[in-house]
PDB file with SEQRES, HELIX, SHEET and CRYST1 records, atoms N, CA, C and O in Angstrom:
SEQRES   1 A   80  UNK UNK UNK UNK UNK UNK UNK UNK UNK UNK UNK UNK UNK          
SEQRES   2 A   80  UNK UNK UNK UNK UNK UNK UNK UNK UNK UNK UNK UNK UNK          
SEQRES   3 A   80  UNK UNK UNK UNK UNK UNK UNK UNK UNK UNK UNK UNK UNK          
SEQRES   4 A   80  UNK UNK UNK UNK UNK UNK UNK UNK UNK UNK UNK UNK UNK          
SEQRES   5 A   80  UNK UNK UNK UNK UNK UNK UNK UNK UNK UNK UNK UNK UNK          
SEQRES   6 A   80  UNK UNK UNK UNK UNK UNK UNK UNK UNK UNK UNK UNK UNK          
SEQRES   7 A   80  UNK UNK                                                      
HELIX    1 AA1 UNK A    2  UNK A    8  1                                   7    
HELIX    2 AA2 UNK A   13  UNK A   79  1                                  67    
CRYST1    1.000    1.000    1.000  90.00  90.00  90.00 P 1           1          
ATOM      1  N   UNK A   1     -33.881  49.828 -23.961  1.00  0.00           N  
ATOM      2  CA  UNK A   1     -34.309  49.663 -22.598  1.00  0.00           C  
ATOM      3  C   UNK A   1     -34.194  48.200 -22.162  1.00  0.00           C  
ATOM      4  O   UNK A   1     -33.597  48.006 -21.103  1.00  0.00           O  
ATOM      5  N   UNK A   2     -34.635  47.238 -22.763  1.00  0.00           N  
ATOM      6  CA  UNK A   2     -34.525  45.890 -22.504  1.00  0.00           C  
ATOM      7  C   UNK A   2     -32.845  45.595 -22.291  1.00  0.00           C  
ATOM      8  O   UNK A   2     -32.504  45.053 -21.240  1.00  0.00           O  
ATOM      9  N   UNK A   3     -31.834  45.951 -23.279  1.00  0.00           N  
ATOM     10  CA  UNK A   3     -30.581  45.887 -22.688  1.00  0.00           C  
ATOM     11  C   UNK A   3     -30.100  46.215 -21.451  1.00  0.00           C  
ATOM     12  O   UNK A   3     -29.225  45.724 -20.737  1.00  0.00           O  
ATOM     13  N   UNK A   4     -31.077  47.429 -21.303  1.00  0.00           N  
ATOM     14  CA  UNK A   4     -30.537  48.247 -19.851  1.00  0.00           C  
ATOM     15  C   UNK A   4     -30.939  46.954 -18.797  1.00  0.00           C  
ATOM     16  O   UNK A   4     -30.229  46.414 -17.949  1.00  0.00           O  
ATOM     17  N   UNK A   5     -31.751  46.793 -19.020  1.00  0.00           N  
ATOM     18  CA  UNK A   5     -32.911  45.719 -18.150  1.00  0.00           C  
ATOM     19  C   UNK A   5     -31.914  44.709 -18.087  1.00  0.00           C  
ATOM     20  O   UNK A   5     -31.345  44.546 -17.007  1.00  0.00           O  
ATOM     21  N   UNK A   6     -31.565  43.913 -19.187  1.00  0.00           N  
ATOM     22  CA  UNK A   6     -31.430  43.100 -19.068  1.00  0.00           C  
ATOM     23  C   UNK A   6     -29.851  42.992 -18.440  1.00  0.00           C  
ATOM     24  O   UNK A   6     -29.729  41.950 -17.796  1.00  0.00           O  
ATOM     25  N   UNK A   7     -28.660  43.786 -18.472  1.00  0.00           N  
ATOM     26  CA  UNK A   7     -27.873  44.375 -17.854  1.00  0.00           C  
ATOM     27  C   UNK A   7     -27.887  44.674 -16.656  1.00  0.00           C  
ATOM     28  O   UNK A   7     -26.814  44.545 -16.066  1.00  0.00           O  
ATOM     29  N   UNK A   8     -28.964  45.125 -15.950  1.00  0.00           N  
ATOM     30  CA  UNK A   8     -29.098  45.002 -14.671  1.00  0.00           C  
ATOM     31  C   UNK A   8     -29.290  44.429 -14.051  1.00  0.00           C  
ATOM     32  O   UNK A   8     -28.889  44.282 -12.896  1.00  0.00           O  
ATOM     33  N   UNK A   9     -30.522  43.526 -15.129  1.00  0.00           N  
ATOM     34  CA  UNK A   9     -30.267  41.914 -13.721  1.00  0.00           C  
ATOM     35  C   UNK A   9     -29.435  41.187 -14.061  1.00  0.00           C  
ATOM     36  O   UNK A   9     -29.693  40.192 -13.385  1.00  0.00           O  
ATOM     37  N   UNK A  10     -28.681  40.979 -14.580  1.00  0.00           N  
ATOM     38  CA  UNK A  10     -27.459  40.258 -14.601  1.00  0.00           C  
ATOM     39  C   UNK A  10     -26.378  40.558 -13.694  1.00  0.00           C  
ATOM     40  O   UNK A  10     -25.509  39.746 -13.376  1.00  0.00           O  
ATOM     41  N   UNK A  11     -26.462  41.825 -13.260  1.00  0.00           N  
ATOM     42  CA  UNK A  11     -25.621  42.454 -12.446  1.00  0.00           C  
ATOM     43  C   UNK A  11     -26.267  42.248 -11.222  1.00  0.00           C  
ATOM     44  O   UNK A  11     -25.415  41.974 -10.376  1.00  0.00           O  
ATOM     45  N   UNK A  12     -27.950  42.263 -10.526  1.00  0.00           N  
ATOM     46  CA  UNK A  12     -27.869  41.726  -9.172  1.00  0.00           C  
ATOM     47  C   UNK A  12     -28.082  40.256  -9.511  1.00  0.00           C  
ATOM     48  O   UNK A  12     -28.446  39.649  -8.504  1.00  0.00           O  
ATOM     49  N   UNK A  13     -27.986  39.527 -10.518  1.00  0.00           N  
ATOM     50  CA  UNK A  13     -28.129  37.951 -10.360  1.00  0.00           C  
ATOM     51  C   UNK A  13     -26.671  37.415 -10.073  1.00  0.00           C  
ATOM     52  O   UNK A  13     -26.548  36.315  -9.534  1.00  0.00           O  
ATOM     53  N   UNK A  14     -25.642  38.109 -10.393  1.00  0.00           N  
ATOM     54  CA  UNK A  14     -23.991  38.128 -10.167  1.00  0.00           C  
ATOM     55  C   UNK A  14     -23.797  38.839  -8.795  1.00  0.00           C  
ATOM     56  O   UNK A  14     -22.651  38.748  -8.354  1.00  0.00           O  
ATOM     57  N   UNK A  15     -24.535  39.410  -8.165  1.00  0.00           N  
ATOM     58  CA  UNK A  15     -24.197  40.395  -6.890  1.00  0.00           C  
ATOM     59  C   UNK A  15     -25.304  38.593  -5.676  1.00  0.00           C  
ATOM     60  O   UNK A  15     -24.667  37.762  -5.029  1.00  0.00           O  
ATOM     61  N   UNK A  16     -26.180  38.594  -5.743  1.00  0.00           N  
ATOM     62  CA  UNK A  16     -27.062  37.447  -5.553  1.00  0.00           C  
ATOM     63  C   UNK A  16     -25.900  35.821  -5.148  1.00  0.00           C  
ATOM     64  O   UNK A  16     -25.706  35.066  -4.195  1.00  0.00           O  
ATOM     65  N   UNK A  17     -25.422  35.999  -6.529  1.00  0.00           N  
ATOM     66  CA  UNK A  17     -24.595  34.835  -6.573  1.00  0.00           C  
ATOM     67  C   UNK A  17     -23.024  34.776  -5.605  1.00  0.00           C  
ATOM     68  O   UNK A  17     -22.545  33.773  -5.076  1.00  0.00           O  
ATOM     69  N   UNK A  18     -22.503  36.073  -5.597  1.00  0.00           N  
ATOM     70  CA  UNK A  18     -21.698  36.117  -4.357  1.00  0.00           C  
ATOM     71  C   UNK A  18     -22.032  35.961  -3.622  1.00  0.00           C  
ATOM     72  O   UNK A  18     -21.718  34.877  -3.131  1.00  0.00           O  
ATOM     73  N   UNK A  19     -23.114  36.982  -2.709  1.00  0.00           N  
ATOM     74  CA  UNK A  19     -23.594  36.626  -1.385  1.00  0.00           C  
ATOM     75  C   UNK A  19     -24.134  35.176  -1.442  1.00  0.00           C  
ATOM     76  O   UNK A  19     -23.814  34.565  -0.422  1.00  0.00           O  
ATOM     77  N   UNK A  20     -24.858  34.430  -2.323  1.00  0.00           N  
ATOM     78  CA  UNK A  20     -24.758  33.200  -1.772  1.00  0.00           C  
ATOM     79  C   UNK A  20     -23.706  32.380  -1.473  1.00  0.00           C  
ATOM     80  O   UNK A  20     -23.680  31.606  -0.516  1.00  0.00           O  
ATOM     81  N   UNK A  21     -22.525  32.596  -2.571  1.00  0.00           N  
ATOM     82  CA  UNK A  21     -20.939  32.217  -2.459  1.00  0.00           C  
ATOM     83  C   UNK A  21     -20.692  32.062  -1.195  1.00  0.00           C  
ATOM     84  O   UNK A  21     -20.585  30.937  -0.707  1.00  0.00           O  
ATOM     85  N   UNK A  22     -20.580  33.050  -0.565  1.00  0.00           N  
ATOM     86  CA  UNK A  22     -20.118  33.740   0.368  1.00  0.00           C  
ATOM     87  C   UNK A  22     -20.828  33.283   2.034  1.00  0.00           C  
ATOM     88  O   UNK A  22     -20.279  33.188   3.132  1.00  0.00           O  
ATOM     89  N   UNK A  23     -22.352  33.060   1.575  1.00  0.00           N  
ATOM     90  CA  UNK A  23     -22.936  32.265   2.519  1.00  0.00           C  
ATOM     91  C   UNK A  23     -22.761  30.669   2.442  1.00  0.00           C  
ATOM     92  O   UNK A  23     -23.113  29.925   3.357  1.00  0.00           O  
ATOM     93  N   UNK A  24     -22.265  30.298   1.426  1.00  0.00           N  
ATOM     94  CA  UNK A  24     -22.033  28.626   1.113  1.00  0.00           C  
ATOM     95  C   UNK A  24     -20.191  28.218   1.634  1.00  0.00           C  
ATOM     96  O   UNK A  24     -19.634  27.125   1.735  1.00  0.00           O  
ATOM     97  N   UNK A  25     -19.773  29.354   1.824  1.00  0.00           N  
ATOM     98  CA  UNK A  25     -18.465  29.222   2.156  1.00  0.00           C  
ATOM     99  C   UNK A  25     -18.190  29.071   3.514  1.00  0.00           C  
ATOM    100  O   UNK A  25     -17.407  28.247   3.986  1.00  0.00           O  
ATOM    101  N   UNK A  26     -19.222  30.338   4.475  1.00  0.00           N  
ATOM    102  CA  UNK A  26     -19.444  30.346   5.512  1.00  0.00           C  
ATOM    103  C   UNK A  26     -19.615  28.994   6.510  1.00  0.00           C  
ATOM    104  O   UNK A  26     -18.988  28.531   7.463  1.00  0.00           O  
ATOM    105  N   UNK A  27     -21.328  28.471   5.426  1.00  0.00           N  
ATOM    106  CA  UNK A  27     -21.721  26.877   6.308  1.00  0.00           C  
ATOM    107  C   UNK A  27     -20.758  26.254   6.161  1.00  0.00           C  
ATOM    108  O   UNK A  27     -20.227  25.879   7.206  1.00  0.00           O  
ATOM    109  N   UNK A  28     -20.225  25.937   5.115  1.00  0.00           N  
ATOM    110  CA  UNK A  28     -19.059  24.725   5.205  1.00  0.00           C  
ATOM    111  C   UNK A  28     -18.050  25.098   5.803  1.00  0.00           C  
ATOM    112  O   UNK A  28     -17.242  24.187   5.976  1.00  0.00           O  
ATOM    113  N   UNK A  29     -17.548  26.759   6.473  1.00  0.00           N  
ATOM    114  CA  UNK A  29     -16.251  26.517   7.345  1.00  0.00           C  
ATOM    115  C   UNK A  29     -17.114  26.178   8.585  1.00  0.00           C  
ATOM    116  O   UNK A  29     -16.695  25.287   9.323  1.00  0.00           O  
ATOM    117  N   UNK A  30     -18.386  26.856   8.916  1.00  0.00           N  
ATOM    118  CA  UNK A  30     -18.983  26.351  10.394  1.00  0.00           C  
ATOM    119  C   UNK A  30     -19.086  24.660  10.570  1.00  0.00           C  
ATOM    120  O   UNK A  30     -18.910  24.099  11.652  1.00  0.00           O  
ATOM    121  N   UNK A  31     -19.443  23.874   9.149  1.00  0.00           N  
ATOM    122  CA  UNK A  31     -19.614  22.645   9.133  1.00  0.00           C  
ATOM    123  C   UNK A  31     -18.368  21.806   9.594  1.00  0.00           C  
ATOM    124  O   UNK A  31     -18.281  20.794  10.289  1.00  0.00           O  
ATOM    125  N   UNK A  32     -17.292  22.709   8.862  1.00  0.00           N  
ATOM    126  CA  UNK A  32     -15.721  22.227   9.219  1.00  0.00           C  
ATOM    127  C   UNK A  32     -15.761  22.194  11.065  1.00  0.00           C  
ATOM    128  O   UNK A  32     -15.765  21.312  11.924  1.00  0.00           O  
ATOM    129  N   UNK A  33     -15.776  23.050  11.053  1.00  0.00           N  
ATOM    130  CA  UNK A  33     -15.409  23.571  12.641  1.00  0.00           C  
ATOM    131  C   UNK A  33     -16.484  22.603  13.892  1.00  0.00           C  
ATOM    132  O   UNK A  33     -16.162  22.240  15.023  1.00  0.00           O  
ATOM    133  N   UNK A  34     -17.832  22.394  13.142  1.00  0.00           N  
ATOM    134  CA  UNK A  34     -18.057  21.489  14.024  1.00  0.00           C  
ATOM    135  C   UNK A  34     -17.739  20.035  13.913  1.00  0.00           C  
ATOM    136  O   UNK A  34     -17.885  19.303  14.892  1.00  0.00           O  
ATOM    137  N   UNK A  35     -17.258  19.528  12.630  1.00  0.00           N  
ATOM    138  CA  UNK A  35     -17.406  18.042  12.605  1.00  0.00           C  
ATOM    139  C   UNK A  35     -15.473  18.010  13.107  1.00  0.00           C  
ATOM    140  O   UNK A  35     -15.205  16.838  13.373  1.00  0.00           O  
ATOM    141  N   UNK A  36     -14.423  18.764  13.251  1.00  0.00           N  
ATOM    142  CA  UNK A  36     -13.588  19.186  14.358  1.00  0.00           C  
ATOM    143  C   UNK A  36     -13.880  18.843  15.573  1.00  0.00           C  
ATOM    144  O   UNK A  36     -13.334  17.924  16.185  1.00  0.00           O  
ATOM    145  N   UNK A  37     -15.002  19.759  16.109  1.00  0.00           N  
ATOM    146  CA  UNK A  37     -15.274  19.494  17.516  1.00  0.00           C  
ATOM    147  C   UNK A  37     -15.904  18.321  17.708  1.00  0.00           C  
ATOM    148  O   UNK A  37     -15.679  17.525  18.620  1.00  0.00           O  
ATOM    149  N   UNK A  38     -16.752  18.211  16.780  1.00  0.00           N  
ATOM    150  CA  UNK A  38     -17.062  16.647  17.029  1.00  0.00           C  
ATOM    151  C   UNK A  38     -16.455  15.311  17.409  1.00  0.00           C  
ATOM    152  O   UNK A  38     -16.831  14.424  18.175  1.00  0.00           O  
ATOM    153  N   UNK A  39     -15.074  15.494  16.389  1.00  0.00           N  
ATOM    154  CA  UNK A  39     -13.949  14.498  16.305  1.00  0.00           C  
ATOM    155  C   UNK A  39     -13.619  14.417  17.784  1.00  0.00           C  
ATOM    156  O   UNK A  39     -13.980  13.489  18.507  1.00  0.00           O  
ATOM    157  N   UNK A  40     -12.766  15.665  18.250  1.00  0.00           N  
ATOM    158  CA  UNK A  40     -12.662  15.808  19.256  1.00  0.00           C  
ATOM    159  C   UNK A  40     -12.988  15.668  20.489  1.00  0.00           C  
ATOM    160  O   UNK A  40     -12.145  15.557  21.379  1.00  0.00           O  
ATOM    161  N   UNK A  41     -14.177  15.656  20.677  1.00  0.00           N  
ATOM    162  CA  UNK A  41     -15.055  15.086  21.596  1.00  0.00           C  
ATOM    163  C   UNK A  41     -15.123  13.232  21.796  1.00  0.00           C  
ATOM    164  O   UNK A  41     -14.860  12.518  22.764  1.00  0.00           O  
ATOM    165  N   UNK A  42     -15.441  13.020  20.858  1.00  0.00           N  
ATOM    166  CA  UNK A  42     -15.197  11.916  20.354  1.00  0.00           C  
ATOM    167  C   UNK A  42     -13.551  11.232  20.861  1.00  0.00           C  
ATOM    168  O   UNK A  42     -13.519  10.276  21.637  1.00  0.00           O  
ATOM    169  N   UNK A  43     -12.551  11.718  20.435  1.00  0.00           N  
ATOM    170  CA  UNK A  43     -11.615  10.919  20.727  1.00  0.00           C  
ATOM    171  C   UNK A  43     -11.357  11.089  22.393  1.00  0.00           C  
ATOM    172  O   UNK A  43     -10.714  10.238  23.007  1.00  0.00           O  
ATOM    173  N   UNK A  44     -11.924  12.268  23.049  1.00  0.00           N  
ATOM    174  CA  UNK A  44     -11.861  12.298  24.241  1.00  0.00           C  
ATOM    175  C   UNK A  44     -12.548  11.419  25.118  1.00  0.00           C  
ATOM    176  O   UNK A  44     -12.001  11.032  26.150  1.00  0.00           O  
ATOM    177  N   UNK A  45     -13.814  11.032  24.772  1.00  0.00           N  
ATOM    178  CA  UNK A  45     -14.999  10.113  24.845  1.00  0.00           C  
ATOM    179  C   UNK A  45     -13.791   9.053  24.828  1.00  0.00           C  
ATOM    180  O   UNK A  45     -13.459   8.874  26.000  1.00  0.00           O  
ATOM    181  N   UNK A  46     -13.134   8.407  24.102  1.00  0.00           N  
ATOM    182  CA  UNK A  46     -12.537   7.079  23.482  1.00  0.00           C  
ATOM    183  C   UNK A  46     -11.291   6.940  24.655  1.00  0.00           C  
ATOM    184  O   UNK A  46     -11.110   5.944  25.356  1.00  0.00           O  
ATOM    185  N   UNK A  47     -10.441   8.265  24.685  1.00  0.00           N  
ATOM    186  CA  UNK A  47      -9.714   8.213  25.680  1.00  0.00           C  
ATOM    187  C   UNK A  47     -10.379   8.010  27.232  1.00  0.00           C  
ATOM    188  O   UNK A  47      -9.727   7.687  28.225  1.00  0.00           O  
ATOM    189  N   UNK A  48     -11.272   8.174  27.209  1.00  0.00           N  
ATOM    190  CA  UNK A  48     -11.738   8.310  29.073  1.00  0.00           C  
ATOM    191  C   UNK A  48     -12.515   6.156  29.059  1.00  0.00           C  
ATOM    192  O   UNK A  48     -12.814   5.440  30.014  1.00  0.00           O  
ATOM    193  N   UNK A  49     -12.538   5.986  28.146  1.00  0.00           N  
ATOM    194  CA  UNK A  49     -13.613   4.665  28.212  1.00  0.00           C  
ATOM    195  C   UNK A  49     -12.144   3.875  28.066  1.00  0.00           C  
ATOM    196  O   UNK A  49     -12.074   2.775  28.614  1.00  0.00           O  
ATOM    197  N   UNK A  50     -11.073   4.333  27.419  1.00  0.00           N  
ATOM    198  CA  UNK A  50     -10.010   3.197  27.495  1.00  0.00           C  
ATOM    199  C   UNK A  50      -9.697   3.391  29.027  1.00  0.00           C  
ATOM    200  O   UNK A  50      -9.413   2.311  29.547  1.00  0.00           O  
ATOM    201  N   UNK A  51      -9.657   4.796  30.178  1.00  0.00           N  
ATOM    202  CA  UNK A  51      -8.498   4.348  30.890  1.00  0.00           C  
ATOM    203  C   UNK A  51      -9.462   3.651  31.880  1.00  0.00           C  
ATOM    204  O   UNK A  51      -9.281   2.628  32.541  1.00  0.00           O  
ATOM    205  N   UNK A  52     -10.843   4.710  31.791  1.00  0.00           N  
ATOM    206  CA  UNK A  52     -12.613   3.399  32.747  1.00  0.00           C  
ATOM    207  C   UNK A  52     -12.088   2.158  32.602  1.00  0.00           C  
ATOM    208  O   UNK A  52     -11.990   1.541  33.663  1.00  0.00           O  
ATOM    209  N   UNK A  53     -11.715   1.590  31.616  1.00  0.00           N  
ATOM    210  CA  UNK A  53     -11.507   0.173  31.101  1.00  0.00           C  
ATOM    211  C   UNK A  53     -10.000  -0.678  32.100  1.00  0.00           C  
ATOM    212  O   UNK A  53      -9.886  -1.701  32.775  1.00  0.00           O  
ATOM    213  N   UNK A  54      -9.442   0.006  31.844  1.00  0.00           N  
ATOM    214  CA  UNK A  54      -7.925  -0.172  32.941  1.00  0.00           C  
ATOM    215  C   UNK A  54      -8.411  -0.080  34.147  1.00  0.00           C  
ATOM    216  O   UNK A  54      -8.344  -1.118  34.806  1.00  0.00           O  
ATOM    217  N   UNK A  55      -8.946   0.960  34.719  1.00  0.00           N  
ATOM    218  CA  UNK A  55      -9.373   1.425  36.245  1.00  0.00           C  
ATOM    219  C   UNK A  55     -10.100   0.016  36.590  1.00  0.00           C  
ATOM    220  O   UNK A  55      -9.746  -0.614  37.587  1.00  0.00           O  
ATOM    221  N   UNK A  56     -11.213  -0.496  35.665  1.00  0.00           N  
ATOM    222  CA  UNK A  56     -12.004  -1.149  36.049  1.00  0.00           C  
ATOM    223  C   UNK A  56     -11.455  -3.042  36.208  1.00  0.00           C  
ATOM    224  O   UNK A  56     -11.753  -3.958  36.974  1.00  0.00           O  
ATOM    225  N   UNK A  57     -10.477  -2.876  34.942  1.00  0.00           N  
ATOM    226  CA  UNK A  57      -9.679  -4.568  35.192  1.00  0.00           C  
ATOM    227  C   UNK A  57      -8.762  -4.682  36.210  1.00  0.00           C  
ATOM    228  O   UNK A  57      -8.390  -5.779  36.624  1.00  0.00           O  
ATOM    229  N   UNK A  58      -8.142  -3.024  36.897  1.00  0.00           N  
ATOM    230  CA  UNK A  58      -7.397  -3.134  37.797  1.00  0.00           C  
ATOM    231  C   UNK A  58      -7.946  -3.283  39.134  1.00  0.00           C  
ATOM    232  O   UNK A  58      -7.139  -3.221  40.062  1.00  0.00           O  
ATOM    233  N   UNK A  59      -9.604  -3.536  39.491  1.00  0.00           N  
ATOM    234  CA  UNK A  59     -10.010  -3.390  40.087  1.00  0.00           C  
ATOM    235  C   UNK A  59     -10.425  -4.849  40.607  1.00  0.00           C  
ATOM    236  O   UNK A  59     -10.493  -5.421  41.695  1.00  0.00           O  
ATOM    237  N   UNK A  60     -10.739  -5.241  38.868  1.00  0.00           N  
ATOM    238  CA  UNK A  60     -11.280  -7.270  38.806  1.00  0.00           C  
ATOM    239  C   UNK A  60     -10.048  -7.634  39.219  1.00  0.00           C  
ATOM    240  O   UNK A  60     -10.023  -8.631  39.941  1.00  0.00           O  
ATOM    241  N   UNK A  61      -8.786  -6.996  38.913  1.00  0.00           N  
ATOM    242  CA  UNK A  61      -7.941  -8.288  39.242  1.00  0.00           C  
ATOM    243  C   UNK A  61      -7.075  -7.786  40.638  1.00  0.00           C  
ATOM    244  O   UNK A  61      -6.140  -8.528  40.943  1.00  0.00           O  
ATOM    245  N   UNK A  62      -7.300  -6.636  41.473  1.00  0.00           N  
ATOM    246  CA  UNK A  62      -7.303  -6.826  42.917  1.00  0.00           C  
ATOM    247  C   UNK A  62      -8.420  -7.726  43.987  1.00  0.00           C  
ATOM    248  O   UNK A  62      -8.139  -8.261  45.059  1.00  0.00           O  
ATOM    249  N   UNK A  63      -9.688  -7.678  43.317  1.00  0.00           N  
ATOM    250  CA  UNK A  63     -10.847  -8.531  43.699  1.00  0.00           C  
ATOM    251  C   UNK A  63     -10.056  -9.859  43.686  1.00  0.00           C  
ATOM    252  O   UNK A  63      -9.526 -10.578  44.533  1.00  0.00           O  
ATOM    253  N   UNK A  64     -10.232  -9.861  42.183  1.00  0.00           N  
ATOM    254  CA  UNK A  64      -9.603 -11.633  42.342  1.00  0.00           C  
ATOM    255  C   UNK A  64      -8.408 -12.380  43.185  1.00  0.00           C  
ATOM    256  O   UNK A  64      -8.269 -13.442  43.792  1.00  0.00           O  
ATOM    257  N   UNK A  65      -7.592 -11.172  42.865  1.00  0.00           N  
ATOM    258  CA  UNK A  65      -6.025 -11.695  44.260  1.00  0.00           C  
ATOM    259  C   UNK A  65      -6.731 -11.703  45.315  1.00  0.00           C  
ATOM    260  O   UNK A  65      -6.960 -12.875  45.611  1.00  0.00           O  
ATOM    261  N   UNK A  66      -7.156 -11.050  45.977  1.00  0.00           N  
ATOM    262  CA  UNK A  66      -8.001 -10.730  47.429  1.00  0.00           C  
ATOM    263  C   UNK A  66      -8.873 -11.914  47.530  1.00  0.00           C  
ATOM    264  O   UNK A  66      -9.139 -12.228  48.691  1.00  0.00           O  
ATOM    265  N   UNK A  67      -9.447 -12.740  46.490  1.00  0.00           N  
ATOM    266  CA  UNK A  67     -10.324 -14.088  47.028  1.00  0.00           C  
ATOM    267  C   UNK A  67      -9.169 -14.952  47.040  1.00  0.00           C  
ATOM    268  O   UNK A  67      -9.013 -15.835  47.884  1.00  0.00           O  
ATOM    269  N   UNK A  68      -8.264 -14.672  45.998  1.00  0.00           N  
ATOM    270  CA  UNK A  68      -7.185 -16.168  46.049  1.00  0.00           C  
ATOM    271  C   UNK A  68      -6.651 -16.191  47.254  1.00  0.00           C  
ATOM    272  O   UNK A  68      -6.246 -17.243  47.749  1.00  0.00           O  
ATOM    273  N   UNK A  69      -6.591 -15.078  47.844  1.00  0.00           N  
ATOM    274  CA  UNK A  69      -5.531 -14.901  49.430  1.00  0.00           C  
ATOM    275  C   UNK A  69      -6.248 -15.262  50.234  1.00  0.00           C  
ATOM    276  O   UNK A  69      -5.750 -16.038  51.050  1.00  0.00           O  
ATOM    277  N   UNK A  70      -7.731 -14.901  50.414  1.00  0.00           N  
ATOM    278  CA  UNK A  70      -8.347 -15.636  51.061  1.00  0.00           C  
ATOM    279  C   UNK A  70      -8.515 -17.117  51.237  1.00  0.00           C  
ATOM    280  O   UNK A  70      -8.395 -17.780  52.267  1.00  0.00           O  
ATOM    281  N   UNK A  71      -8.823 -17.504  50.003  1.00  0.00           N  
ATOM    282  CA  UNK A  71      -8.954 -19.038  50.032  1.00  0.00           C  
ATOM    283  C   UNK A  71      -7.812 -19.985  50.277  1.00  0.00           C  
ATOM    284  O   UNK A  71      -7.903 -21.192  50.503  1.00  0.00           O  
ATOM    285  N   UNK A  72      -6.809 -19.310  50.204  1.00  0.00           N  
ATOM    286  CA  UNK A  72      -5.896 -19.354  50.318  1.00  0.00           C  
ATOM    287  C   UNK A  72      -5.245 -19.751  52.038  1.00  0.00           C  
ATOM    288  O   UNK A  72      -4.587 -20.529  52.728  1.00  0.00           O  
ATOM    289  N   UNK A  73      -5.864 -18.801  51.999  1.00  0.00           N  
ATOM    290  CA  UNK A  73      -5.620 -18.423  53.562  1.00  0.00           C  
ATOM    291  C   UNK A  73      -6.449 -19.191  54.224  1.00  0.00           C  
ATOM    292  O   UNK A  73      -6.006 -19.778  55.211  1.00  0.00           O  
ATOM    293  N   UNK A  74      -7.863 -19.371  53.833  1.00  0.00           N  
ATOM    294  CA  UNK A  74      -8.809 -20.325  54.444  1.00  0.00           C  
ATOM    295  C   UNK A  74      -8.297 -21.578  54.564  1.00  0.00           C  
ATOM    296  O   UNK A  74      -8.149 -22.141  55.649  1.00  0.00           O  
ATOM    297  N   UNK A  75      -7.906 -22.236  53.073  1.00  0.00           N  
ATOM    298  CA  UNK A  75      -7.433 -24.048  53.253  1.00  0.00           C  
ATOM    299  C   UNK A  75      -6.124 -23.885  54.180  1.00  0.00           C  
ATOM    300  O   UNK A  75      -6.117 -24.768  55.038  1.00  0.00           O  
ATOM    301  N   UNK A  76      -5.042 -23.044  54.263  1.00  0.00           N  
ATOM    302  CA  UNK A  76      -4.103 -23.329  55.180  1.00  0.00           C  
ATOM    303  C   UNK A  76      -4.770 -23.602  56.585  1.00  0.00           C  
ATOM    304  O   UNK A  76      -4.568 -24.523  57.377  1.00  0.00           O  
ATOM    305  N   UNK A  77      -5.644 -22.500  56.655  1.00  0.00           N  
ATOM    306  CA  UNK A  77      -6.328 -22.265  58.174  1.00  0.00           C  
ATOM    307  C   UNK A  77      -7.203 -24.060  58.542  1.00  0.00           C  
ATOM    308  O   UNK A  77      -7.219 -24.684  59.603  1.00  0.00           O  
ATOM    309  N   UNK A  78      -7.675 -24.338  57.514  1.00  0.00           N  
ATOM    310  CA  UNK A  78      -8.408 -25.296  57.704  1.00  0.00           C  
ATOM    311  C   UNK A  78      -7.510 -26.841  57.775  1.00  0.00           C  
ATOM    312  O   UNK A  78      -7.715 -27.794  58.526  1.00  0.00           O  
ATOM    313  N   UNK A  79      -6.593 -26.694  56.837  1.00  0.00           N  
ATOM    314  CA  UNK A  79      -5.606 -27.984  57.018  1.00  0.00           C  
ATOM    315  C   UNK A  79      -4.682 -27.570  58.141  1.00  0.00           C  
ATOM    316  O   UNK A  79      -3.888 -28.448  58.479  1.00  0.00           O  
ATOM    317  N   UNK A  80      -4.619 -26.506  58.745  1.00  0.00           N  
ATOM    318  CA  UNK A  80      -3.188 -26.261  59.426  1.00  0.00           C  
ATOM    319  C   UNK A  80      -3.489 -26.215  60.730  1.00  0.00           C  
ATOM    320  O   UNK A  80      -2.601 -26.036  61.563  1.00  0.00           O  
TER     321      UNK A  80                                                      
END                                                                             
């Protein structure tokens, strides 16, 4: 009887051990799949702050032409 016994739980401690398998395989493809989306997000994040970054120097350096033309325009006005 103890063989039987002991035969059987070996058999749900091996049935036990798949389904955990099987649940440990699971988290790490969900883990995969989010640190993916994560990336992703992320490089999208990186792409939108580089072109903010362009938008925004193309903006300093119409400002800045626009005072030089002015001042520009002022000393002619003022010497001329």
């Amino acid at each position: 009887m103890s063989i039987a016994l002991s035969t059987y739980l070996a058999d749900v401690l091996s049935q036990h051990a798949e389904v955990f398998d099987f649940g440990s395989h699971a988290l790490s493809h969900s883990a995969l799949v989010a640190q993916e989306r994560t990336r992703e997000r992320l490089e999208q994040m990186v792409d939108f702050a580089l072109i903010e970054t362009i938008r925004i120097n193309g903006q300093v350096l119409l400002v800045k032409m626009t005072m030089q033309s002015r001042n520009s325009t002022g000393m002619l006005g003022e010497n001329g």
